[in-house]
N, C-alpha and C positions, 0 to 999 in steps of 0.2 A: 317438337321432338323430331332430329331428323329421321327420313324414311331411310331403311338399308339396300344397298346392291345387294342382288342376291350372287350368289356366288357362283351359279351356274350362268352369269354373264361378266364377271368380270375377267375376264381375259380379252374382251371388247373395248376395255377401257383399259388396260395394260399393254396397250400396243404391239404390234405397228398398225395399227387400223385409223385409216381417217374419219374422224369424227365432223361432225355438221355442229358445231356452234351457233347458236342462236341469242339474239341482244334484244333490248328493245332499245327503240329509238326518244329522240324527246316527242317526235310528234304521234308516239303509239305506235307506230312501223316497226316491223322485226326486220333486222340485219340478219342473215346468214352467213355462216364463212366457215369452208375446209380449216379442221385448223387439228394439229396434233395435241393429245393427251395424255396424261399420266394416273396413277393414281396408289393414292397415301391412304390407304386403311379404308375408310368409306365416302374420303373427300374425290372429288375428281380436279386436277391440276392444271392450267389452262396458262401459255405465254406467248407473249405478242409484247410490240413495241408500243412505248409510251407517245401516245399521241396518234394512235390510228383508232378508227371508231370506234372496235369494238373494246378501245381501252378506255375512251369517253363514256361509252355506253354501260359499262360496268363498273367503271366508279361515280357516274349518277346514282344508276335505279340498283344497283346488287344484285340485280338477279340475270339470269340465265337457263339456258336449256342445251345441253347436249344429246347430241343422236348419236349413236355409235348401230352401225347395221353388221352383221357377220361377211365378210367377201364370199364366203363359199356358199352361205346359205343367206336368200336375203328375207326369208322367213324366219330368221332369228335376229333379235333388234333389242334395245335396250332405251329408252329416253329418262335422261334424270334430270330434273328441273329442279335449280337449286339457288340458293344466296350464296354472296360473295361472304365467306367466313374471314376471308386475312387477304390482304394485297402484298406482295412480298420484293421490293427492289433489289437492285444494288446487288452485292457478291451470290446471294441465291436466286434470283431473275437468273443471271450469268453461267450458274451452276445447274439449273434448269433446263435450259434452254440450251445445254452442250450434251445433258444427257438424253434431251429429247432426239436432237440428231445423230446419237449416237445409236439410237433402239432405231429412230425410220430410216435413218443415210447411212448406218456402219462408220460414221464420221464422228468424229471428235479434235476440232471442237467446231462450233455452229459454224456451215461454210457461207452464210447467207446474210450476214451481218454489214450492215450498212453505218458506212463510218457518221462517228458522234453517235449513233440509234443507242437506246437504254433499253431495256428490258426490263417486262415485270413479270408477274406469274398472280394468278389467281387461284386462290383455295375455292371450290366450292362444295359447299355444305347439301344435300340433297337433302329435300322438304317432300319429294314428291320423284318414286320412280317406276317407270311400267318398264316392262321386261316381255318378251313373247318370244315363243319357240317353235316351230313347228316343223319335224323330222321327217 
């Protein structure tokens, strides 16, 4: 059963906040990396180019961990550790990934696009999320 965001964090995960992604490796190692987020109802949304690690790392093992901390307060913090529900190419990766710079850069469409690069996007499903607040 997935676990739920509460709702007194998800605006952490509804940007512009950078978030800490987290993979594993094949040999056990966790990858980390800044990376922008989105988020669909209780999924958190995740895009990067086809063939950088943490898109090897997430169509091996499916699972992940995002951090999302508050800028203003950094005693309010969110982590949701979750499987990869859907991998998404092609016209919605693209679609994605123009409305992600559109919420962090005020850009549209992605300025950062490396020619031939694909884009994909990752659903994930949250199994597992702690949430902390402190005012």
């Amino acid at each position: 059963m997935p676990a739920t965001i509460p709702a007194s964090h998800t605006d952490l995960l509804d940007g512009p906040v950078y978030v800490v992604l987290s993979t594993l490796m094949a040999d056990g190692s966790i990858q980390s990396n800044p990376v922008w987020c989105s988020r669909d109802g209780n999924d958190v949304l995740i895009n990067t180019a086809v063939g950088r690690v943490k898109d090897r790392n997430l169509r091996e093992r499916k699972i992940a961990t995002v951090f999302a901390m508050d800028p203003q307060n950094p005693y309010r913090w969110i982590e949701v550790r979750g499987e990869v529900a859907e991998i998404v190419a092609g016209d919605g990766a693209d679609a994605h990934i123009d409305d992600l710079a559109e919420l962090y850069l005020g850009q549209r469409p992605y300025p950062f696009r490396q020619p031939g690069e694909q884009r994909v996007m990752y659903r994930l499903r949250p199994v597992r999320v702690n949430a902390f607040a402190m005012e």
